[in-house]
DSSP file (Angstrom, degrees, kcal/mol; ACC not computed):
  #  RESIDUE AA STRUCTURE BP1 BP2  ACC     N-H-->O    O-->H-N    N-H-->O    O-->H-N    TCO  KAPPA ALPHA  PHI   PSI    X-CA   Y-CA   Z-CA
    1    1 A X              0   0    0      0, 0.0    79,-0.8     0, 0.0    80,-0.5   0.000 360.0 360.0 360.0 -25.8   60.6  114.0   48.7
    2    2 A X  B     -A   79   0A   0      1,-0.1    77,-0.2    77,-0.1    73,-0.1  -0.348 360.0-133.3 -67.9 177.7   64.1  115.7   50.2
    3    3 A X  S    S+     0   0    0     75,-0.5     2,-0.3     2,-0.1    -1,-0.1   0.518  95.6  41.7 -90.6 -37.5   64.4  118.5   51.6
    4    4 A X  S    S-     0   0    0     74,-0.4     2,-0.8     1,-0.0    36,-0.1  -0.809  97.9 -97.3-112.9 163.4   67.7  119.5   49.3
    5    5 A X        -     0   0    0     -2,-0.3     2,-0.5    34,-0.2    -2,-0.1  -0.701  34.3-167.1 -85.6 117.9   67.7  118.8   45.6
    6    6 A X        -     0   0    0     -2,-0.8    30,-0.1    -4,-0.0    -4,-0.1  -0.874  32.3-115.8-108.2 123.9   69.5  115.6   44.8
    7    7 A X    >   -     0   0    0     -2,-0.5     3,-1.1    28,-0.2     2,-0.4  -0.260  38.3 -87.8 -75.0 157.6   70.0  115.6   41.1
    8    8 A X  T 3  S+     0   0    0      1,-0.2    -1,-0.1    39,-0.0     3,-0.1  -0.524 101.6   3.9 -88.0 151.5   68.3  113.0   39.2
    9    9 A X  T 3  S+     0   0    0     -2,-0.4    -1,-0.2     1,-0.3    -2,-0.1  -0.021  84.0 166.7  58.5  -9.7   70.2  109.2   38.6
   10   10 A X    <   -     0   0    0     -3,-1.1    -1,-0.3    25,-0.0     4,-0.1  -0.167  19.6-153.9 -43.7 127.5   72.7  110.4   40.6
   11   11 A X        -     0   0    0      2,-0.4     3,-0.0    -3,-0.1     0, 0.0  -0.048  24.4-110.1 -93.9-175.5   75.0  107.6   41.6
   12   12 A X  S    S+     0   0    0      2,-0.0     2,-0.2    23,-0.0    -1,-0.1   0.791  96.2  68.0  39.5-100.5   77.2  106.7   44.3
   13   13 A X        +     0   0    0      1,-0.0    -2,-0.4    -3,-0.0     2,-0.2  -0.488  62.7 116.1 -84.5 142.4   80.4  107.0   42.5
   14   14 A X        -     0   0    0     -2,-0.2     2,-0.3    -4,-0.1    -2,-0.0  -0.858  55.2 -94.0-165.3-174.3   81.7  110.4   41.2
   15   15 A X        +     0   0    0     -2,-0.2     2,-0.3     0, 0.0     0, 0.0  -0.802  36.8 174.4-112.9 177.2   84.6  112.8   41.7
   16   16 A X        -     0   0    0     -2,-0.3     5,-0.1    29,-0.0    29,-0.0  -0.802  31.4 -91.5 177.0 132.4   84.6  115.5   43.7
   17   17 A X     >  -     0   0    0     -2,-0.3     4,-2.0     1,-0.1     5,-0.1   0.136  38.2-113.1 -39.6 168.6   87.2  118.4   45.0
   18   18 A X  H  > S+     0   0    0      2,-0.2     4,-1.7     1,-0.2    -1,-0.1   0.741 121.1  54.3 -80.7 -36.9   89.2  118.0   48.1
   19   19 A X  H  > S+     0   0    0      2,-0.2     4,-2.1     1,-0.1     5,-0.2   0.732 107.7  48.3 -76.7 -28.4   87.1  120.7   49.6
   20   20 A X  H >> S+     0   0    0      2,-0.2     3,-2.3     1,-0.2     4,-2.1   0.989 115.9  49.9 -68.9 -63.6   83.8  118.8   48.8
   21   21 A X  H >X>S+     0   0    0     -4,-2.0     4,-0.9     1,-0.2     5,-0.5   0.879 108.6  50.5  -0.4 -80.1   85.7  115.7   50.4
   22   22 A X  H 3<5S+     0   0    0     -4,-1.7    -1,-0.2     1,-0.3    -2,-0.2   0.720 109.5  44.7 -53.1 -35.4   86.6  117.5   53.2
   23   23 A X  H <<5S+     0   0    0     -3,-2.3    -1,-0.3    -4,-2.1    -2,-0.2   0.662 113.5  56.6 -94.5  -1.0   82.9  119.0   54.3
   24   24 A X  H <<5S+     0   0    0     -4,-2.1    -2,-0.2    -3,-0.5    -1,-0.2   0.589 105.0  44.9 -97.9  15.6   81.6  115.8   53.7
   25   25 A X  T  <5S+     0   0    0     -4,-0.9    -1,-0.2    -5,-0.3    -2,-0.2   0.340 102.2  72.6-104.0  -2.6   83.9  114.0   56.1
   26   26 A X  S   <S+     0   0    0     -5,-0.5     2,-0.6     2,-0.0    -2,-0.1   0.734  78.9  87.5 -80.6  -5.2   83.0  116.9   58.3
   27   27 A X        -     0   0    0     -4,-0.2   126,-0.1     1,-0.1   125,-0.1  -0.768  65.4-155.1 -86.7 124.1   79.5  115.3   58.8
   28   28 A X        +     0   0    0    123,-0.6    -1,-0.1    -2,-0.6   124,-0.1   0.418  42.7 149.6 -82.4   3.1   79.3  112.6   62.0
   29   29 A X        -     0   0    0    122,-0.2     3,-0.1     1,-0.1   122,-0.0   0.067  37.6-162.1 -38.4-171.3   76.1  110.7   60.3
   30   30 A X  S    S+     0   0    0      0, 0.0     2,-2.2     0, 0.0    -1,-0.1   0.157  76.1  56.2-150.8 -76.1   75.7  107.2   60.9
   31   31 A X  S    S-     0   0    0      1,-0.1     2,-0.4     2,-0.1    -2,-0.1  -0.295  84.9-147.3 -89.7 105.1   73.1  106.1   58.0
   32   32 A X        +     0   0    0     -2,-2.2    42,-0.1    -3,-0.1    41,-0.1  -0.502  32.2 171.5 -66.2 132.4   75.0  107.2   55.2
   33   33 A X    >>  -     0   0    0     -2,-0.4     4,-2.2    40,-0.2     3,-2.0  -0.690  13.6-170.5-124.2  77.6   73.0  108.5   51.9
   34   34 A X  H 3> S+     0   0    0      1,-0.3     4,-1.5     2,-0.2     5,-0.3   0.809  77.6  60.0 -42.8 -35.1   76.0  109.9   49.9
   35   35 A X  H 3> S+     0   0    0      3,-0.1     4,-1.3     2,-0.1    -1,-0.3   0.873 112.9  32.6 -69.7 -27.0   73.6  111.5   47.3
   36   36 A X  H <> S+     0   0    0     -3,-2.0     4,-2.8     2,-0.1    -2,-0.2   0.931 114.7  57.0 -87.0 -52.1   71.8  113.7   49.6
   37   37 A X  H  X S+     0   0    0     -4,-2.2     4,-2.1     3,-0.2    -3,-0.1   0.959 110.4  45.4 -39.5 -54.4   74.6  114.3   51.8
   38   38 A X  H  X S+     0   0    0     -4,-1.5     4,-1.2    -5,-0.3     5,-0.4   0.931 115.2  49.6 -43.5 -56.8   76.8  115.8   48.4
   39   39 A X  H  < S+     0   0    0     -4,-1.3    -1,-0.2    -5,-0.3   -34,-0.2   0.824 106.1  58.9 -26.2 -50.5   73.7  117.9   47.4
   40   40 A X  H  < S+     0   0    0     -4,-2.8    -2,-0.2     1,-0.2    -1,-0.2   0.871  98.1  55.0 -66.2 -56.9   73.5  119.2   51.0
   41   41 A X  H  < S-     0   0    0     -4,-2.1    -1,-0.2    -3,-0.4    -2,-0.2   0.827  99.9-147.0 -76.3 -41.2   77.0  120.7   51.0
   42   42 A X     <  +     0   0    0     -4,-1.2     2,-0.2     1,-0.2    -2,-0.1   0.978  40.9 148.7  98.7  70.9   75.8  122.5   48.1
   43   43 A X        -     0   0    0     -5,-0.4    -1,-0.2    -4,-0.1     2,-0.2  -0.634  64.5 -79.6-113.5 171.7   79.1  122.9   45.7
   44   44 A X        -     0   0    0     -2,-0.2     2,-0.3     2,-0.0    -2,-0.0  -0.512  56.9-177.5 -76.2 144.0   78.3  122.9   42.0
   45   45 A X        -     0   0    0     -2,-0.2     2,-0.4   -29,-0.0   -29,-0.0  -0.968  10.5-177.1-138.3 159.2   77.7  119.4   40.5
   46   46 A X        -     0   0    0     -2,-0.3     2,-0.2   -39,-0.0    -2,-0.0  -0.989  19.2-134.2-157.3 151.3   77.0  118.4   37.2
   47   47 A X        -     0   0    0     -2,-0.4     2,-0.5   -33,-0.0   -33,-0.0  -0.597  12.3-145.2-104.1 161.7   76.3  114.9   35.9
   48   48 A X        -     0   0    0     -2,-0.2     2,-0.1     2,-0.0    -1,-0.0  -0.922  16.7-128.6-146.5 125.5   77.9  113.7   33.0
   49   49 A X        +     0   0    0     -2,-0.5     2,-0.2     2,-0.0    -2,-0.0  -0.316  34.9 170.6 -72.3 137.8   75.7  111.3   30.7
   50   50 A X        -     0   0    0     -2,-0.1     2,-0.9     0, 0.0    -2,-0.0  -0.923  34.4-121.7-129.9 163.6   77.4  107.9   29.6
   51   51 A X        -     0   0    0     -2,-0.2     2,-0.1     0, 0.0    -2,-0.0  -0.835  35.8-143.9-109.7 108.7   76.4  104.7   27.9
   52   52 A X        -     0   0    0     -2,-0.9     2,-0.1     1,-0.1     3,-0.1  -0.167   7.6-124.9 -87.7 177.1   77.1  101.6   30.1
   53   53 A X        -     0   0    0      1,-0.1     2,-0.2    -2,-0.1    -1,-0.1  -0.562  31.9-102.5-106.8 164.7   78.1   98.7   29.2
   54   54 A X        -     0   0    0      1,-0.1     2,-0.2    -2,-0.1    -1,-0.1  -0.459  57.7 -89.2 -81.1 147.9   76.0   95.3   30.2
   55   55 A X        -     0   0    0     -2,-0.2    -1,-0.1     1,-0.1     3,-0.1  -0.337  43.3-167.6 -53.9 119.6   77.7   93.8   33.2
   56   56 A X  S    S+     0   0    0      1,-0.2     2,-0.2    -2,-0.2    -1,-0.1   0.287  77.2  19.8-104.5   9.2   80.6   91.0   31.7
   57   57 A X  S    S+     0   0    0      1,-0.0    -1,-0.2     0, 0.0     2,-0.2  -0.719 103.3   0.3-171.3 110.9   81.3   89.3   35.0
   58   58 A X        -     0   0    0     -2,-0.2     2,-0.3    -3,-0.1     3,-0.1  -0.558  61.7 -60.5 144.0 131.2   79.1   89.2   38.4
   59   59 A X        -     0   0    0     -2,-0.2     0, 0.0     1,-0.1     0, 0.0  -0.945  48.3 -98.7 -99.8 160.8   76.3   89.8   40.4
   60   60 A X        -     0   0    0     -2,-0.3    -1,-0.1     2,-0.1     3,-0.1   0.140  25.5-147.8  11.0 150.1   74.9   92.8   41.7
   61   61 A X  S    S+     0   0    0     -3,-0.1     2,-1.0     2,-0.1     5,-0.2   0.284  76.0  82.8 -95.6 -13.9   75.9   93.7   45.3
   62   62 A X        -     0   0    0      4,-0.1     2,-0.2     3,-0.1    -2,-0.1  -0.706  62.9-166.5-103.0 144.2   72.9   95.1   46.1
   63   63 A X     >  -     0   0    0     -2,-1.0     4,-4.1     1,-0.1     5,-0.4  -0.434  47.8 -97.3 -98.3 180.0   70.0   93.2   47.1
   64   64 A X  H  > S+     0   0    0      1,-0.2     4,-2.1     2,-0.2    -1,-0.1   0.802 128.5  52.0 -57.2 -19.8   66.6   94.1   47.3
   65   65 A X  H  > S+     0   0    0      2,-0.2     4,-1.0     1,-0.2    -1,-0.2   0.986 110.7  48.3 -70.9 -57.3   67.6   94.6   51.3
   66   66 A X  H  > S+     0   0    0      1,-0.2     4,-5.6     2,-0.2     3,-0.4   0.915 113.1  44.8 -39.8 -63.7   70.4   96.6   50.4
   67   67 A X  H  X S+     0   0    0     -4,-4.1     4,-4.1     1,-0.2    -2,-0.2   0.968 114.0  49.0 -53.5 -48.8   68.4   98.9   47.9
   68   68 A X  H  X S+     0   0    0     -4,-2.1     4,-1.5    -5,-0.4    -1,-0.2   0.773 106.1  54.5 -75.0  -9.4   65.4   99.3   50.3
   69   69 A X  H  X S+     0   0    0     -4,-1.0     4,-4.7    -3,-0.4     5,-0.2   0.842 113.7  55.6 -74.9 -50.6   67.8  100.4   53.6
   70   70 A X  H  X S+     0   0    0     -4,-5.6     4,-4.5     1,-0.3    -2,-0.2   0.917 107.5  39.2 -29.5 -59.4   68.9  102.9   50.7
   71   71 A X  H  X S+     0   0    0     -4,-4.1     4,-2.3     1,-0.2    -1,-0.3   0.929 115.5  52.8 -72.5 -36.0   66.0  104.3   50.0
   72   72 A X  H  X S+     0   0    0     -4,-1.5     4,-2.3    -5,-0.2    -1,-0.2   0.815 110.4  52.7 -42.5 -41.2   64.9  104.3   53.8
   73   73 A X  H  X S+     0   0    0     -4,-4.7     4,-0.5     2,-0.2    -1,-0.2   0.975 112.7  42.1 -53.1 -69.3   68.1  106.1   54.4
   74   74 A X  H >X S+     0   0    0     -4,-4.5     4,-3.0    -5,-0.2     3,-2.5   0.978 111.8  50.1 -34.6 -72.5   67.4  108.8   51.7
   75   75 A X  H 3< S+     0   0    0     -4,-2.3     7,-0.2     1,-0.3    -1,-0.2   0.841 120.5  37.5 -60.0 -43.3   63.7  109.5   52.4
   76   76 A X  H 3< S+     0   0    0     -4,-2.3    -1,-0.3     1,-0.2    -2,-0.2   0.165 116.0  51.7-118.0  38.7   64.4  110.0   56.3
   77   77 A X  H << S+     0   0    0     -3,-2.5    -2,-0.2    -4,-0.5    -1,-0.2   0.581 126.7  18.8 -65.7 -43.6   67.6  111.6   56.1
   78   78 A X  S  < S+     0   0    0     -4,-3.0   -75,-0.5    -5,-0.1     2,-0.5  -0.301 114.7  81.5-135.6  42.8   66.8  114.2   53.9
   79   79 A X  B     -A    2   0A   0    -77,-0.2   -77,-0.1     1,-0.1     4,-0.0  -0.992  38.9-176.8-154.4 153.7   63.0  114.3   54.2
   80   80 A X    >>  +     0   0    0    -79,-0.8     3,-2.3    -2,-0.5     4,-0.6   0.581  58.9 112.1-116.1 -34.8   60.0  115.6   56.4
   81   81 A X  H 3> S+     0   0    0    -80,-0.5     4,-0.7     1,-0.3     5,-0.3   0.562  76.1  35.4  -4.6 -65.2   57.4  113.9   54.4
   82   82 A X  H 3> S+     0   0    0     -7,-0.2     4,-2.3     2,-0.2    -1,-0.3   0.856 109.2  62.9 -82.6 -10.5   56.0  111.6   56.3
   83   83 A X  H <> S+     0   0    0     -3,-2.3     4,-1.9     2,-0.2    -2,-0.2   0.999 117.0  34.1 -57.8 -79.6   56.3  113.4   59.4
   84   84 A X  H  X S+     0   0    0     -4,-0.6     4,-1.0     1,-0.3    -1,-0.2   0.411 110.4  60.8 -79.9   9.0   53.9  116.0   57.8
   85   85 A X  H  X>S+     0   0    0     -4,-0.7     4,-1.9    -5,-0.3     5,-0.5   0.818 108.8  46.6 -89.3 -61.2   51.7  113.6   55.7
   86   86 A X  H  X5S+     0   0    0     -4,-2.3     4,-3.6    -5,-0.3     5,-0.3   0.942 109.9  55.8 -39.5 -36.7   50.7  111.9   59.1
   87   87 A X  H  X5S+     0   0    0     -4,-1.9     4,-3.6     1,-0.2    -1,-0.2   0.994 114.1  38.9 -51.0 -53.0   50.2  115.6   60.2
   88   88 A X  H  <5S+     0   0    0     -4,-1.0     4,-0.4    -3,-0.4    -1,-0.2   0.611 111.9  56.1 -71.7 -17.2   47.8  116.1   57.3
   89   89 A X  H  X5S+     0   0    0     -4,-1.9     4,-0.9    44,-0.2    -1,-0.2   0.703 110.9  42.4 -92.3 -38.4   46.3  113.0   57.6
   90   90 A X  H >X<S+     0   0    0     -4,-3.6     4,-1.8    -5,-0.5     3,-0.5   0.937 113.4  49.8 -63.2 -64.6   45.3  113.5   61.3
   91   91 A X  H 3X S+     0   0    0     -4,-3.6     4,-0.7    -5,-0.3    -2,-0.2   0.796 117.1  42.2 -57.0  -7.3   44.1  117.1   60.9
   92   92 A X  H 3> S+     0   0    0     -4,-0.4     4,-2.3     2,-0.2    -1,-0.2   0.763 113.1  63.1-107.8  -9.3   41.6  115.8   57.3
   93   93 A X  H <X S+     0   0    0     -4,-0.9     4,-1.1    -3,-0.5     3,-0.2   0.992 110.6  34.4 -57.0 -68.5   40.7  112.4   60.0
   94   94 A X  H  X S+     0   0    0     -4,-1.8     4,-1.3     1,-0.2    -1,-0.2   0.635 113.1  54.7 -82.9   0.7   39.1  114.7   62.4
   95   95 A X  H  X S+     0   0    0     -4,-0.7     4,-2.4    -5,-0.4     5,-0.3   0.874 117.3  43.6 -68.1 -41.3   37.5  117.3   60.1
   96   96 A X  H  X S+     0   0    0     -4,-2.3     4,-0.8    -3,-0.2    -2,-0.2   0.676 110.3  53.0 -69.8 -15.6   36.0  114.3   58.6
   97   97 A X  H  < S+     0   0    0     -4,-1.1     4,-0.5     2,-0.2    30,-0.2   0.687 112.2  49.5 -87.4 -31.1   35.2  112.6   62.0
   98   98 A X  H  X S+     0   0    0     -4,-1.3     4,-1.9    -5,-0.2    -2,-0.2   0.833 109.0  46.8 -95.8  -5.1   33.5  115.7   62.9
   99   99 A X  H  X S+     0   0    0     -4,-2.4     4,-1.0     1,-0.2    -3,-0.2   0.774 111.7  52.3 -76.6 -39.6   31.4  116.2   59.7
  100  100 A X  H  X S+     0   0    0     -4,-0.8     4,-2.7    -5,-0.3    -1,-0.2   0.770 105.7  61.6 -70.3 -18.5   30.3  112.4   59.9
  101  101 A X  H  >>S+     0   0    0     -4,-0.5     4,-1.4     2,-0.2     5,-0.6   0.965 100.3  47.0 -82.4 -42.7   29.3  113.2   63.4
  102  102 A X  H >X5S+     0   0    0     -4,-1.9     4,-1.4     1,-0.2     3,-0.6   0.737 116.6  44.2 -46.5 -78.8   26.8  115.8   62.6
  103  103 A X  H 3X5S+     0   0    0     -4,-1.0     4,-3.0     1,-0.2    -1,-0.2   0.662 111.9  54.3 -49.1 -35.7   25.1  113.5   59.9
  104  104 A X  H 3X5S+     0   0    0     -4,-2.7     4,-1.2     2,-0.2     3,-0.3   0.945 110.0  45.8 -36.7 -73.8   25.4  110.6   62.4
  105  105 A X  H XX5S+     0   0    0     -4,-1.4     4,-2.8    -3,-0.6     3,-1.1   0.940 118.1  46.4  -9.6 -69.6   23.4  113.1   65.0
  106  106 A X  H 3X<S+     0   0    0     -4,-1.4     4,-4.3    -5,-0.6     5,-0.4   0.963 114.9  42.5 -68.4 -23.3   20.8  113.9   61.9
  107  107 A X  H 3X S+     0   0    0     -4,-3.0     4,-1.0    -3,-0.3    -1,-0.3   0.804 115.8  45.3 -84.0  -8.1   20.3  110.4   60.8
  108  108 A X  H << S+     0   0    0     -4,-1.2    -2,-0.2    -3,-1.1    -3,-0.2   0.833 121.3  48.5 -89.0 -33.3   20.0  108.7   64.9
  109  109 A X  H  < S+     0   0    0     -4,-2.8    -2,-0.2    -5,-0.2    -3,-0.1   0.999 124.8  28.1 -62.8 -65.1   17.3  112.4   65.2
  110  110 A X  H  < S+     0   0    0     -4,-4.3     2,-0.3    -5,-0.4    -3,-0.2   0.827 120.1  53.9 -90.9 -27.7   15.3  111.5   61.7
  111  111 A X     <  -     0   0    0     -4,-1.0     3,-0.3    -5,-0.4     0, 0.0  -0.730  61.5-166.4-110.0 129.2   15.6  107.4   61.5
  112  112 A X  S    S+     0   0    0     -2,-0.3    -4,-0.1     1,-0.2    -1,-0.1   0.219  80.3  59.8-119.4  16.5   14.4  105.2   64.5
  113  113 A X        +     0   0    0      2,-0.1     2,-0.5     3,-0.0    -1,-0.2  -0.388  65.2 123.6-115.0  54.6   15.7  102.1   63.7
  114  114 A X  S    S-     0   0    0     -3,-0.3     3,-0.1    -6,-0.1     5,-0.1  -0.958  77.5 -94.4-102.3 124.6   19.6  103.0   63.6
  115  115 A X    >   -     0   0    0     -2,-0.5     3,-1.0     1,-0.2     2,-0.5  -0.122  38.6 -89.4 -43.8 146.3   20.9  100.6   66.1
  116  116 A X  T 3  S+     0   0    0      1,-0.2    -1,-0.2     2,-0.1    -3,-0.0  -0.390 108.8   0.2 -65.6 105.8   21.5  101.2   69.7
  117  117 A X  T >> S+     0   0    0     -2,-0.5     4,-1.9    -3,-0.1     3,-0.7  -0.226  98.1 112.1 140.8 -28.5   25.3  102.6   70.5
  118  118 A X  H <> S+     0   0    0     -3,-1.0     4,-1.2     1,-0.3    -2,-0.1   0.684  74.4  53.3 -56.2 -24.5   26.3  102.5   66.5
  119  119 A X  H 3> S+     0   0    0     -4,-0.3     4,-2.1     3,-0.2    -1,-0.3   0.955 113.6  45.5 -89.1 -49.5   26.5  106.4   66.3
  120  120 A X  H <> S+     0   0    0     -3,-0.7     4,-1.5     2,-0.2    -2,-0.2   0.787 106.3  53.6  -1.9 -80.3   29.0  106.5   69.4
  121  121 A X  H  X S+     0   0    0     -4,-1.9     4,-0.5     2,-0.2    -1,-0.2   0.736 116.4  36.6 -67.1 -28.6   31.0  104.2   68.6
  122  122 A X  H >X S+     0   0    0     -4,-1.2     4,-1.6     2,-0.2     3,-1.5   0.956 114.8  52.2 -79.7 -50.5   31.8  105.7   65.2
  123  123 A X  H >X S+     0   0    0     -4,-2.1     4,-2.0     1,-0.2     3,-0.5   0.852 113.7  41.5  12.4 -80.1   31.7  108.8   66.1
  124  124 A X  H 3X S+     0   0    0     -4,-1.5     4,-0.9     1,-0.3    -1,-0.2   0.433 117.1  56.2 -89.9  -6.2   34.4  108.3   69.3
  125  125 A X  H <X S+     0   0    0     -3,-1.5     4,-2.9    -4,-0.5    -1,-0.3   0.783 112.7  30.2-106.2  -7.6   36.3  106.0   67.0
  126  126 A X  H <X S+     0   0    0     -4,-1.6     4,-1.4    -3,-0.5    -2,-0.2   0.811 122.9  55.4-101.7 -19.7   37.1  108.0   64.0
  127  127 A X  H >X S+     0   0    0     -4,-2.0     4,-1.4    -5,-0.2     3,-0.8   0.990 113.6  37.4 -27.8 -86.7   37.2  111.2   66.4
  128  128 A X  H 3X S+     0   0    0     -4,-0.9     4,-1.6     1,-0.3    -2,-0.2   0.794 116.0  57.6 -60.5 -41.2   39.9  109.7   68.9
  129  129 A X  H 3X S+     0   0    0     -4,-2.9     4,-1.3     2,-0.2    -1,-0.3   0.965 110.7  42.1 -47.1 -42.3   41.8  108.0   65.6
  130  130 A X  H X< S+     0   0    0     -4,-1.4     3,-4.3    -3,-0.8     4,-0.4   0.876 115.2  52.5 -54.0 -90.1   42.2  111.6   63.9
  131  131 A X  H >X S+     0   0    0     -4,-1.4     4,-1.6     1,-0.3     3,-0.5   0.484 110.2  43.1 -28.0 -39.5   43.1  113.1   67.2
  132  132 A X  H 3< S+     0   0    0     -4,-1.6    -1,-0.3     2,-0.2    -2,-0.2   0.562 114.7  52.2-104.1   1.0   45.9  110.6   68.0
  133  133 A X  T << S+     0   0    0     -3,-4.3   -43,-0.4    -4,-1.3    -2,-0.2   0.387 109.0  52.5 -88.2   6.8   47.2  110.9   64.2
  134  134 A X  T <> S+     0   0    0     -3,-0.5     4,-1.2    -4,-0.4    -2,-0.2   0.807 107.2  53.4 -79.3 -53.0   47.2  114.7   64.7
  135  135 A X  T  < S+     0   0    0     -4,-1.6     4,-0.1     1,-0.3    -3,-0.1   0.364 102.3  51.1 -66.7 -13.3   49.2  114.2   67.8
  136  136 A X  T  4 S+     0   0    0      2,-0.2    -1,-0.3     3,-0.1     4,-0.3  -0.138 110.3  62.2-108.7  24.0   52.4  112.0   66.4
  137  137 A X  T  > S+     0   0    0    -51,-0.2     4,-0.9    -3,-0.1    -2,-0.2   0.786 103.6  36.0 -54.7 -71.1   52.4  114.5   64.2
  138  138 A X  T  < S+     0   0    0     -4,-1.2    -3,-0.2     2,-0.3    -2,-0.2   0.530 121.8  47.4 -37.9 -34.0   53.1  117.2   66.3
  139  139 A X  T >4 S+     0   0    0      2,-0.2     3,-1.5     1,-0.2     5,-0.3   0.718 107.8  54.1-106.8 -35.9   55.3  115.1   68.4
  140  140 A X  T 3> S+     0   0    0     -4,-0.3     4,-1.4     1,-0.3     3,-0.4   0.679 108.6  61.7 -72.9  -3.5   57.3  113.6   65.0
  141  141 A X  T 3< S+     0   0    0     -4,-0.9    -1,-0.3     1,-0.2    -2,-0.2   0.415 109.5  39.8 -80.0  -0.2   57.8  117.7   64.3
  142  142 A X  T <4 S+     0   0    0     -3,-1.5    -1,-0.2    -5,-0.1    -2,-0.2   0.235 107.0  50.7-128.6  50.5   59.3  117.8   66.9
  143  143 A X  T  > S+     0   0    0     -3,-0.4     4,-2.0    -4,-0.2     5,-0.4   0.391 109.7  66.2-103.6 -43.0   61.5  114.9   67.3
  144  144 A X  H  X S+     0   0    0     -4,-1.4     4,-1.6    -5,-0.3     5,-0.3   0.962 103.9  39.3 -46.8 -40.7   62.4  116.2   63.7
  145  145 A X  H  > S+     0   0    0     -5,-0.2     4,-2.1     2,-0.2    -1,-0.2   0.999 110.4  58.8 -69.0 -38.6   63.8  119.3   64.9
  146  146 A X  H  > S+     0   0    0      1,-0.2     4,-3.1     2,-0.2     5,-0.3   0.996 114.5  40.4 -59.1 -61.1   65.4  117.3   67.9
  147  147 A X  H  X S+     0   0    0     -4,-2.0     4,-0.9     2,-0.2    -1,-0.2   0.945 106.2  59.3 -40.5 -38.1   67.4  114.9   64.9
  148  148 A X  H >X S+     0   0    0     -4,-1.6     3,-4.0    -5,-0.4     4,-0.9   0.954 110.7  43.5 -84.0 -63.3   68.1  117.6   62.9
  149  149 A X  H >< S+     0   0    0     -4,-2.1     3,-1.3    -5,-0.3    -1,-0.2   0.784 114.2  52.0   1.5 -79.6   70.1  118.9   66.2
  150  150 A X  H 3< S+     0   0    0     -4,-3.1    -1,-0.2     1,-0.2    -2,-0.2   0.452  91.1  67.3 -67.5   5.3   71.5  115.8   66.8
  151  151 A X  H << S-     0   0    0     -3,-4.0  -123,-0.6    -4,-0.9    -1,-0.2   0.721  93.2-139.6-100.7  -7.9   72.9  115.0   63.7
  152  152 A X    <<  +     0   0    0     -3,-1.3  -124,-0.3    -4,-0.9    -3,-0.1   0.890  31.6 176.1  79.7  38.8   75.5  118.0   64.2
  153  153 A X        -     0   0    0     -5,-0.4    -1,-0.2    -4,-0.1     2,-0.2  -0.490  36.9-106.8 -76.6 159.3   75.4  119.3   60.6
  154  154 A X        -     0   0    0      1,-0.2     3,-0.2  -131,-0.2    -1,-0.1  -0.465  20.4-140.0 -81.0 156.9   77.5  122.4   60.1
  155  155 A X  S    S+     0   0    0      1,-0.3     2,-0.3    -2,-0.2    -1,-0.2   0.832  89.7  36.4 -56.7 -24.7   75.5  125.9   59.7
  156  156 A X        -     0   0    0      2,-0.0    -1,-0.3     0, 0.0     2,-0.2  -0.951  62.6-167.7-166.8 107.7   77.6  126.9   57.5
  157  157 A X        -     0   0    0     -2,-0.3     2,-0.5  -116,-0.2  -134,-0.0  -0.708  23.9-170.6 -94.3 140.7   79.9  125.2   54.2
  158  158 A X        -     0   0    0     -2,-0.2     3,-0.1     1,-0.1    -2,-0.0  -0.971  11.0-148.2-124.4 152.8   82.4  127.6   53.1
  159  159 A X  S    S-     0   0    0     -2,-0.5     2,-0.3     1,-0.2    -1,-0.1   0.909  72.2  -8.3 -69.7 -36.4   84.6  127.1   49.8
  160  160 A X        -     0   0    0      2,-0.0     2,-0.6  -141,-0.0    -1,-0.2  -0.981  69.4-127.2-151.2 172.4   87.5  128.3   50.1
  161  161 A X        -     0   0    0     -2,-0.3     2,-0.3    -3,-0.1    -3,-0.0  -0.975  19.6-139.1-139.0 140.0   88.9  130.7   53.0
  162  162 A X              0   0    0     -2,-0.6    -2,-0.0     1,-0.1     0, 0.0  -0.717 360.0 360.0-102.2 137.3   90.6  134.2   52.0
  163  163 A X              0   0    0     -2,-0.3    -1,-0.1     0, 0.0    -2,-0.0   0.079 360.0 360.0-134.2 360.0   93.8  135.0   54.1
């Protein structure tokens, strides 16, 4: 779902250059997702597979809470997805609101017992639903661009600088 490639099982804990450090302390975020952020600066990474050992002492520190703020963190940090699924979901509402209206139209024209108002009201409701999930679309595209603004990422990481 991001927007940058976050390699996969990447954890949390890792190592990482002084310079990596350094443009990821250069970021002001608030809701931290250290895996997208690291991806984002876009230095080379490379995972290195281990076998761990079962936990000797302990509980977990993350709870389910914990874990699901995570994943919230990730997905609208580093994601448009849902922004543009709602988009897509609006524009197939009202193609589909306006194709039920014609057969609504042919079936109140050829059938003369369809109850009184029922083509209307379906009609105007799955119309005016499409239409107002088309429109926080439109308006979460551009409160996405307005975030991506405010979150003051730099244009531009450089690695090392030549004197």
């Amino acid at each position: 779902m991001a927007s940058v490639e976050i390699p996969l099982d990447s954890g949390d804990f890792c190592l990482m250059k002084k310079v990596v450090v350094d443009n990821m302390l250069r970021m002001k975020e608030q809701s931290l997702f250290l895996r997208g952020i690291r991806s984002w600066v876009g230095f080379r990474q490379f995972g290195y597979e281990y076998e761990r050992d079962a936990r000797f002492g302990g509980e977990p520190k993350y709870t389910f809470k914990k874990l699901f703020q995570l994943a919230y963190n990730g997905i609208f940090s580093f994601s448009q997805l849902p922004v543009k699924l709602l988009t897509t979901l609006g524009f197939w509402v009202v193609i589909v609101a306006v194709l039920y209206s014609f057969y609504a139209l042919y079936v109140k024209i050829t059938t003369p017992d369809v109850p009184q108002g029922f083509t209307t009201l379906a009609i105007a409701i799955f119309l005016f639903g499409g239409i107002q999930l088309l429109a926080l679309g439109i308006i979460g595209e551009y409160v996405l661009r307005i975030y991506d603004e405010t979150r003051n990422r730099p244009a531009f990481i450089e690695e090392e600088v030549l004197e």
